[in-house]
PDB file with SEQRES, HELIX, SHEET and CRYST1 records, atoms N, CA, C and O in Angstrom:
SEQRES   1 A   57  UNK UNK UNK UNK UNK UNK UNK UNK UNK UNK UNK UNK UNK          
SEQRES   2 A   57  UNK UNK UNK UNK UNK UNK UNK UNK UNK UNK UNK UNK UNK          
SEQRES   3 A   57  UNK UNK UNK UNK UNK UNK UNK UNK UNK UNK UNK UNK UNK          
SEQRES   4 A   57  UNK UNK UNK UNK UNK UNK UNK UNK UNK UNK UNK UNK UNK          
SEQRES   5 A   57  UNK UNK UNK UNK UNK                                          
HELIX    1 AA1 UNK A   16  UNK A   31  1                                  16    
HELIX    2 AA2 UNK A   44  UNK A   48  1                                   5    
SHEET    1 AA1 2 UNK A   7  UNK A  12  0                                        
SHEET    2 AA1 2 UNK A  35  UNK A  40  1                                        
CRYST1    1.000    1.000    1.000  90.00  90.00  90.00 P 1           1          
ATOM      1  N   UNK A   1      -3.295  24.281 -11.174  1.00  0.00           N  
ATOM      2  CA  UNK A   1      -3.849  23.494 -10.071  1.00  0.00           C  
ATOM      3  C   UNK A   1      -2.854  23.501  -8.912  1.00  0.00           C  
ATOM      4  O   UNK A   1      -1.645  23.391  -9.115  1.00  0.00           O  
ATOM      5  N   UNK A   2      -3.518  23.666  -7.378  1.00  0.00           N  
ATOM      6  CA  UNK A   2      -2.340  23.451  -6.823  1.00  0.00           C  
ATOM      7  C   UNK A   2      -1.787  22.631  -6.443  1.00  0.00           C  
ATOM      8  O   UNK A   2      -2.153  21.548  -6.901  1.00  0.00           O  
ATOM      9  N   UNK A   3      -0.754  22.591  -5.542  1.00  0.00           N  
ATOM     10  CA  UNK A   3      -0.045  21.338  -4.812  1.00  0.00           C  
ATOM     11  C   UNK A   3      -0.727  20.842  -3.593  1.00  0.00           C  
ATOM     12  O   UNK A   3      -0.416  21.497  -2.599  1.00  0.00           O  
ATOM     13  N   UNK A   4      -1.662  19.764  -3.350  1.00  0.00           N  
ATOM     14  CA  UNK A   4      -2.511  19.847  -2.501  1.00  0.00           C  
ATOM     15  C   UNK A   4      -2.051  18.553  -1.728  1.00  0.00           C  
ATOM     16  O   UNK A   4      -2.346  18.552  -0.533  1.00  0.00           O  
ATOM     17  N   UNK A   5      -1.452  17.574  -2.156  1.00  0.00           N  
ATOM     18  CA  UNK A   5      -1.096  16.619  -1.418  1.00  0.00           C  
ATOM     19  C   UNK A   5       0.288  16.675  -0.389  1.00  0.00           C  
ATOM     20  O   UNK A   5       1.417  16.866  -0.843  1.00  0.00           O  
ATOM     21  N   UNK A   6       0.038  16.502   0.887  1.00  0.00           N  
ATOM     22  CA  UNK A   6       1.396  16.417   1.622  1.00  0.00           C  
ATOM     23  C   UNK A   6       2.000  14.741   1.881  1.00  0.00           C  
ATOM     24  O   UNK A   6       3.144  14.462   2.241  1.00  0.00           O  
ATOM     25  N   UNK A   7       1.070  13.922   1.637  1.00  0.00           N  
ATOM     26  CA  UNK A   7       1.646  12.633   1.914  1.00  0.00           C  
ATOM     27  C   UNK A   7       0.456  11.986   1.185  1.00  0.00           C  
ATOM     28  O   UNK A   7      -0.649  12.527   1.137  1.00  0.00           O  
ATOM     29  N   UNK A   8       0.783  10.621   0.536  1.00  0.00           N  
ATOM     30  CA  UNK A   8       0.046   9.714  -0.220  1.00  0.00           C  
ATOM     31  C   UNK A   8       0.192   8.309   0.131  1.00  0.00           C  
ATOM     32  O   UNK A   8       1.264   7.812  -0.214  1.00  0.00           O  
ATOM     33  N   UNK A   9      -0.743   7.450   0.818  1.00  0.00           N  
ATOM     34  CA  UNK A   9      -0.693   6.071   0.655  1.00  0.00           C  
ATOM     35  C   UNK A   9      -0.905   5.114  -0.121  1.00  0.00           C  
ATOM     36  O   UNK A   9      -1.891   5.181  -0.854  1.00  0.00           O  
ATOM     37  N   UNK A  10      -0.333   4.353  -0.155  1.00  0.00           N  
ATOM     38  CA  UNK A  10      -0.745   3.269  -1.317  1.00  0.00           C  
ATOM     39  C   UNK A  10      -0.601   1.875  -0.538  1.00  0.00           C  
ATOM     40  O   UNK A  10       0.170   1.550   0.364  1.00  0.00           O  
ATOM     41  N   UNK A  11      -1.317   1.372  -1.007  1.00  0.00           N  
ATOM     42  CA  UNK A  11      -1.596  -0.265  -0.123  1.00  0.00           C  
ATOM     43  C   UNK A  11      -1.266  -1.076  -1.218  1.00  0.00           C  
ATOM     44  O   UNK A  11      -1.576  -0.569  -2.296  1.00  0.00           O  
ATOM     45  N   UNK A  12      -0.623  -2.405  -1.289  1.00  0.00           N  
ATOM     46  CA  UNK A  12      -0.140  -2.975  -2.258  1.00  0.00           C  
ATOM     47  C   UNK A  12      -0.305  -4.562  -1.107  1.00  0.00           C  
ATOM     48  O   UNK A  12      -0.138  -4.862   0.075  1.00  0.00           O  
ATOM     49  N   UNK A  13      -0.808  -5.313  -2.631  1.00  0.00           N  
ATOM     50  CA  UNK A  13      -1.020  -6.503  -2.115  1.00  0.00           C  
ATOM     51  C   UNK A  13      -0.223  -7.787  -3.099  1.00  0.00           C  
ATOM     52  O   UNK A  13      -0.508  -8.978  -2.974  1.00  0.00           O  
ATOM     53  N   UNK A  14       0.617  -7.353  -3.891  1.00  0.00           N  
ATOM     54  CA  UNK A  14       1.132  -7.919  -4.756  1.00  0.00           C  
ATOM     55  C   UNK A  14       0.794  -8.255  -6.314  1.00  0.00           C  
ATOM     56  O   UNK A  14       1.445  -8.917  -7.122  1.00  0.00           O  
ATOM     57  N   UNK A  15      -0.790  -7.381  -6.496  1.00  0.00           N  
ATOM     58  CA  UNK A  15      -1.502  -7.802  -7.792  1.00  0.00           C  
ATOM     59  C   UNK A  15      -1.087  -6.907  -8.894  1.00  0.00           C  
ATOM     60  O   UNK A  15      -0.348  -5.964  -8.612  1.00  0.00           O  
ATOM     61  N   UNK A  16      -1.468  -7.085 -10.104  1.00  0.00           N  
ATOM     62  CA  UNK A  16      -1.487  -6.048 -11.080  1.00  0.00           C  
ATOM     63  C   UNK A  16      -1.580  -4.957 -10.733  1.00  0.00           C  
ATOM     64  O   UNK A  16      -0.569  -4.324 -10.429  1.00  0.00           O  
ATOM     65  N   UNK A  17      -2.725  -4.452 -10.681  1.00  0.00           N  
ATOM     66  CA  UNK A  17      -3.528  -3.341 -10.080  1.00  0.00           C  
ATOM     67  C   UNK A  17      -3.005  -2.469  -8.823  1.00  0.00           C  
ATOM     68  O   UNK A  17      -3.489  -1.363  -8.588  1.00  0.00           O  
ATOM     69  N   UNK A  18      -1.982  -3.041  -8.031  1.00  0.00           N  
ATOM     70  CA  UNK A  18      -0.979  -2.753  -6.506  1.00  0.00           C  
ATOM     71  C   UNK A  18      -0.197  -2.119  -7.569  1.00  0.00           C  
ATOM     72  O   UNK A  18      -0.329  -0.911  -7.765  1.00  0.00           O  
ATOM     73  N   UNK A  19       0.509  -2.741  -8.191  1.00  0.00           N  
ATOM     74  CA  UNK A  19       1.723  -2.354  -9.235  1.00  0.00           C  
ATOM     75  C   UNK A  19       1.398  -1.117  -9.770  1.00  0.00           C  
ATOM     76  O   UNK A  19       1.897  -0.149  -9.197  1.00  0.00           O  
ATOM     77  N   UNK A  20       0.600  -0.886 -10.839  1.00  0.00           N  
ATOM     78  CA  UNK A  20      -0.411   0.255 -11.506  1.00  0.00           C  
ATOM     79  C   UNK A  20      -0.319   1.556 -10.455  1.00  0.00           C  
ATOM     80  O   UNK A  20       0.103   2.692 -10.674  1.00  0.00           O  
ATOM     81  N   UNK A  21      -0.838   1.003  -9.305  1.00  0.00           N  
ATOM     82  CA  UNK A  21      -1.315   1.975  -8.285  1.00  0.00           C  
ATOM     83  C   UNK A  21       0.131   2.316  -7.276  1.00  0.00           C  
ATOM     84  O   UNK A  21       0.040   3.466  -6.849  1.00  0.00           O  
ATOM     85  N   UNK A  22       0.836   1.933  -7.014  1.00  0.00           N  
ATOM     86  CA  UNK A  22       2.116   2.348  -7.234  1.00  0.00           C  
ATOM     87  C   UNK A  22       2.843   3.297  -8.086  1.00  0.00           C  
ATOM     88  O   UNK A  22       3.366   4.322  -7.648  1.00  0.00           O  
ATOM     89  N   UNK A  23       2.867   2.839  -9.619  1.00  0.00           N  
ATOM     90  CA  UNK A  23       3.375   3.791 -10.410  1.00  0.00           C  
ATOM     91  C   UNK A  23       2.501   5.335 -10.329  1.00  0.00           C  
ATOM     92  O   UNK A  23       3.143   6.372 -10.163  1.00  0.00           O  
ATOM     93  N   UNK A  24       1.341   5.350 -10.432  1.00  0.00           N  
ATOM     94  CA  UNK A  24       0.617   6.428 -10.029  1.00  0.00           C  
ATOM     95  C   UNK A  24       0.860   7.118  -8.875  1.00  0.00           C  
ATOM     96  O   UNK A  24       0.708   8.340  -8.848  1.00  0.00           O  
ATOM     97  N   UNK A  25       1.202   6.526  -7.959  1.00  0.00           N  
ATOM     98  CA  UNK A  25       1.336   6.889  -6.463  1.00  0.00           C  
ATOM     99  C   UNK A  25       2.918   7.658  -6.414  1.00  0.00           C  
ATOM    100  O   UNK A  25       3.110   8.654  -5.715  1.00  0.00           O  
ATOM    101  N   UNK A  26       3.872   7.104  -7.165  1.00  0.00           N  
ATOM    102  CA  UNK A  26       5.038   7.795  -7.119  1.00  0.00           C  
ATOM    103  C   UNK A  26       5.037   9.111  -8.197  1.00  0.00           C  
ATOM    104  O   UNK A  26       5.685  10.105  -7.869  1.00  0.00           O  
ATOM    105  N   UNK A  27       4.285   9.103  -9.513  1.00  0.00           N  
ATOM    106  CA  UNK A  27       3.763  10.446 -10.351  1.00  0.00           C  
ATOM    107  C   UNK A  27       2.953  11.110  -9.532  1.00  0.00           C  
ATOM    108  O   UNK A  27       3.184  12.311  -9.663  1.00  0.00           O  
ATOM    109  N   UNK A  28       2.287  10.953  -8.910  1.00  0.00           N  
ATOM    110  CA  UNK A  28       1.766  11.812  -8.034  1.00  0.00           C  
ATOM    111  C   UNK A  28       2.417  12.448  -6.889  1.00  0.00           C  
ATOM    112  O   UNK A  28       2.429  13.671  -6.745  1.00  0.00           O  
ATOM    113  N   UNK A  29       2.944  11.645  -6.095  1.00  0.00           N  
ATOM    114  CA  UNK A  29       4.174  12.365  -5.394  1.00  0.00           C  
ATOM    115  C   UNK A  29       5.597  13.255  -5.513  1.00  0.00           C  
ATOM    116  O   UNK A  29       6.181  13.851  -4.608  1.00  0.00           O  
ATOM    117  N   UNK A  30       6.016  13.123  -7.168  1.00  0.00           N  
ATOM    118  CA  UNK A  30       6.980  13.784  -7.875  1.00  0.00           C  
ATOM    119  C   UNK A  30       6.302  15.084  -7.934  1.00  0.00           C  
ATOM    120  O   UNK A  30       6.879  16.133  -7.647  1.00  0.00           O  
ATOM    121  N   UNK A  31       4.991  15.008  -8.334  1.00  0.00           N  
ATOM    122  CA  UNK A  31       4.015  16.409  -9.348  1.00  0.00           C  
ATOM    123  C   UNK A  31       4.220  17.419  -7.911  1.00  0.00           C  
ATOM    124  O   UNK A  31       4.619  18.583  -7.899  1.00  0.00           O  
ATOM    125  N   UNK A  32       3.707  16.352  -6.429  1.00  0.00           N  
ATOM    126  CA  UNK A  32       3.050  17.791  -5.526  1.00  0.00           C  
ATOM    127  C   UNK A  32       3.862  17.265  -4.578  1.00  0.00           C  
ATOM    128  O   UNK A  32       3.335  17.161  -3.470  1.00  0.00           O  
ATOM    129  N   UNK A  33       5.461  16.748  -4.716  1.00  0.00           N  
ATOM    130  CA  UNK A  33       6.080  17.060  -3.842  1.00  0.00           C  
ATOM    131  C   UNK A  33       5.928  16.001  -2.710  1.00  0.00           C  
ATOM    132  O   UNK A  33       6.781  15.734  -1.864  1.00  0.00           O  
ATOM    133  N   UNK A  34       4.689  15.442  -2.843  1.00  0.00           N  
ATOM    134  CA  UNK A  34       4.237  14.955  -1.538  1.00  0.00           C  
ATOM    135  C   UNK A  34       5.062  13.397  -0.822  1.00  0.00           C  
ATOM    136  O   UNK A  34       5.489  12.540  -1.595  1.00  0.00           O  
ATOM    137  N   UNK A  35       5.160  13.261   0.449  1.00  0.00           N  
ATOM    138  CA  UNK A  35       5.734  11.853   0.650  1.00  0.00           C  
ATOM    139  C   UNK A  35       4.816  10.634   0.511  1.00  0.00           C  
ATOM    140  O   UNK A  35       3.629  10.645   0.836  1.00  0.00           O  
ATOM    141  N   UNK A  36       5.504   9.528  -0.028  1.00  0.00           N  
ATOM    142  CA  UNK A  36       4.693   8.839  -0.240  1.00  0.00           C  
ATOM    143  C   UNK A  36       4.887   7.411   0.450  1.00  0.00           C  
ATOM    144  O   UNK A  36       5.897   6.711   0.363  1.00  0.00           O  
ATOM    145  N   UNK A  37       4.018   7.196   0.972  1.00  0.00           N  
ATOM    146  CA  UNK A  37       4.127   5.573   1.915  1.00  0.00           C  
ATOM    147  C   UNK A  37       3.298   4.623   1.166  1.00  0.00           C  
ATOM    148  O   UNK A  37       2.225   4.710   0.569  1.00  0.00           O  
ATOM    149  N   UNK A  38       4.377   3.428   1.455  1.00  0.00           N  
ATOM    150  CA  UNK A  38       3.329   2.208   0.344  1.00  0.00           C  
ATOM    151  C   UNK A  38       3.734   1.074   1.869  1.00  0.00           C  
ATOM    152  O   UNK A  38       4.668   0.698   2.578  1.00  0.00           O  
ATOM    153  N   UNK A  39       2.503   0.962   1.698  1.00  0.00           N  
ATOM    154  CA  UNK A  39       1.508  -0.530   2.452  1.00  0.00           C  
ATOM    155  C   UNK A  39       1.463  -1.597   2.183  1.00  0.00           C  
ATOM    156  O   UNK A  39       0.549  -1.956   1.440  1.00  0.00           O  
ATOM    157  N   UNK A  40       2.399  -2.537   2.652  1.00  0.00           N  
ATOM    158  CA  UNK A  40       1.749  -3.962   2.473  1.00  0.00           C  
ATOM    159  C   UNK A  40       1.598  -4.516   3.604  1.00  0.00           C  
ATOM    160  O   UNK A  40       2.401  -4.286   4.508  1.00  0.00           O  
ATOM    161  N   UNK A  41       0.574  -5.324   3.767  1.00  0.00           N  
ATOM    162  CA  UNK A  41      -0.139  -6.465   4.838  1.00  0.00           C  
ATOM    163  C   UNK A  41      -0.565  -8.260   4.282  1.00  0.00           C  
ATOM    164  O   UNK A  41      -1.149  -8.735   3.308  1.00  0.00           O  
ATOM    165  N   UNK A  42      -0.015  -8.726   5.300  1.00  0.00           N  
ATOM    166  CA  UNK A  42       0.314 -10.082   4.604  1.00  0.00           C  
ATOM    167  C   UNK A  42      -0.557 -10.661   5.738  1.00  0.00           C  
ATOM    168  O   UNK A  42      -0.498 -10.303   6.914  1.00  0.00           O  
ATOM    169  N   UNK A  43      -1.459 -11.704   5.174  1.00  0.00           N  
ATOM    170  CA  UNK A  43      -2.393 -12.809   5.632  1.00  0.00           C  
ATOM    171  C   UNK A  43      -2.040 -13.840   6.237  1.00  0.00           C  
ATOM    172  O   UNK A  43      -2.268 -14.812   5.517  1.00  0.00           O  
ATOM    173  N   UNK A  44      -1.444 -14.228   7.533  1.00  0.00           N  
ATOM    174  CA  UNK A  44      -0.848 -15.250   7.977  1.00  0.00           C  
ATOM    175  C   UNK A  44      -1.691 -16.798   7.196  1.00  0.00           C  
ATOM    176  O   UNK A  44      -1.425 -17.790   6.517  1.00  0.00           O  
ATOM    177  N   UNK A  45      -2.465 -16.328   7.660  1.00  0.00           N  
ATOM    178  CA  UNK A  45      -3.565 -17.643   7.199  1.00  0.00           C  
ATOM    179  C   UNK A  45      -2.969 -17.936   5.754  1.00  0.00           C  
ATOM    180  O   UNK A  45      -2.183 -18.883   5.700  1.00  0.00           O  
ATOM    181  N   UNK A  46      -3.232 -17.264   4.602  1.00  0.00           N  
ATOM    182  CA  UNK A  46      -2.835 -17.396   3.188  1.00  0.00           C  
ATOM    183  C   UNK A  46      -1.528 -17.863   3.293  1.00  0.00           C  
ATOM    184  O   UNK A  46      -1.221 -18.882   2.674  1.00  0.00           O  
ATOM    185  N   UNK A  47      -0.704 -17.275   3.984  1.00  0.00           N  
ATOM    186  CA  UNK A  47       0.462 -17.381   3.071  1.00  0.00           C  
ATOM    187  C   UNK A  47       1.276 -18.282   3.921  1.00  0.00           C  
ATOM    188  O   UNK A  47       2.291 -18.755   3.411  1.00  0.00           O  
ATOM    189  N   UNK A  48       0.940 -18.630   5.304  1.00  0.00           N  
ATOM    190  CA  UNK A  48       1.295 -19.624   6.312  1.00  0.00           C  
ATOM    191  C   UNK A  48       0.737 -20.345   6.922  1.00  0.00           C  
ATOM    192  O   UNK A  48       1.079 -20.777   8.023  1.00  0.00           O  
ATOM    193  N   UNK A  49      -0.633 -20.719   6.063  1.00  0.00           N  
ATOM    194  CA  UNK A  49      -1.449 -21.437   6.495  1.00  0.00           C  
ATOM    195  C   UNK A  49      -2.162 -21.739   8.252  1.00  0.00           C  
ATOM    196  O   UNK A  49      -2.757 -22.785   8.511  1.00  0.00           O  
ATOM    197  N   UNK A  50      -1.902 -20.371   9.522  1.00  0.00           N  
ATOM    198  CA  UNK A  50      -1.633 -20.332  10.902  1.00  0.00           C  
ATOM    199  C   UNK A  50      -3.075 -20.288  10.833  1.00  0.00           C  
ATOM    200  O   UNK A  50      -3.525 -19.621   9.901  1.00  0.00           O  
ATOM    201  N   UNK A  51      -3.958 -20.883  11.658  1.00  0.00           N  
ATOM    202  CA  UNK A  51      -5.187 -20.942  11.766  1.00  0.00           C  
ATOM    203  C   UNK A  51      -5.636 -19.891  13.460  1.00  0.00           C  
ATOM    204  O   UNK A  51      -5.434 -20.243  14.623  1.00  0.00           O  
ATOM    205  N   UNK A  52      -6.228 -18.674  12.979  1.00  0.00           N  
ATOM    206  CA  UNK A  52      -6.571 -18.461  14.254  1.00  0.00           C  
ATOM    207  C   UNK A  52      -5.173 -17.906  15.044  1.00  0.00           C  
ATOM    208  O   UNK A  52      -4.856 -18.296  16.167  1.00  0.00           O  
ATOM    209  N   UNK A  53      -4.505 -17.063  14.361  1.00  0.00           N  
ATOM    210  CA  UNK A  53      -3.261 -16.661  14.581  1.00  0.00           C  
ATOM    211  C   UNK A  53      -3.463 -15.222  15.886  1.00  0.00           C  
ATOM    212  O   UNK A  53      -3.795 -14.056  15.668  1.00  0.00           O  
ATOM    213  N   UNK A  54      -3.193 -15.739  16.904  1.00  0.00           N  
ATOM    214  CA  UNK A  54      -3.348 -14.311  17.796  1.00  0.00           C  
ATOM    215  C   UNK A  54      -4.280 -13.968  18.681  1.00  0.00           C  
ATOM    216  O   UNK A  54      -4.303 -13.062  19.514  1.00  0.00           O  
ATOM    217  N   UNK A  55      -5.674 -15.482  18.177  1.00  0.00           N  
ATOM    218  CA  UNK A  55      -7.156 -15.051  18.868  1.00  0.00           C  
ATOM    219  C   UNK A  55      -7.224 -16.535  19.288  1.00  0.00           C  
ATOM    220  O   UNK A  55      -8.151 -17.124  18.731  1.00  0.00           O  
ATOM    221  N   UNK A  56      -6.298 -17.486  20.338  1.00  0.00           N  
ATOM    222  CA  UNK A  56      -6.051 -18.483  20.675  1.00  0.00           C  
ATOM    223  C   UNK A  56      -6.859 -18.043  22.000  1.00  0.00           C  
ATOM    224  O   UNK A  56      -6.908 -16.872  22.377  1.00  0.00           O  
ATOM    225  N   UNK A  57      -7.225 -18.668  22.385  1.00  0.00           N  
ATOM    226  CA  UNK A  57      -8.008 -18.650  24.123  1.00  0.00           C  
ATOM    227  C   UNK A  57      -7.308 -19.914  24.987  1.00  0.00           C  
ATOM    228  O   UNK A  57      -7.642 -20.125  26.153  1.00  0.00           O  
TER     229      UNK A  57                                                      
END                                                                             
């Protein structure tokens, strides 16, 4: 099979399943070489309770 990936993302949100998909994401990038970028994005609202953060009028 060939080496078909040049770069791989992974989005991670802190869950099980982020974790999982991570470890996959770095075996996959070892196999084809490829670079790999991991994603996280954080919820002001959730995690700082900011209501309406940015879309103030």
């Amino acid at each position: 099979m060939a080496k078909q990936y040049k770069k791989i993302l992974v989005p991670v949100d802190g869950s099980d399943q982020a974790y999982n998909a991570v470890r996959e994401g770095v075996m996959l990038a070892q196999w084809s070489e490829a670079e790999l970028i991991v994603l996280t994005v954080k919820d002001l609202v959730r995690y700082y309770g900011i209501a309406n953060y940015g879309y103030c009028q």
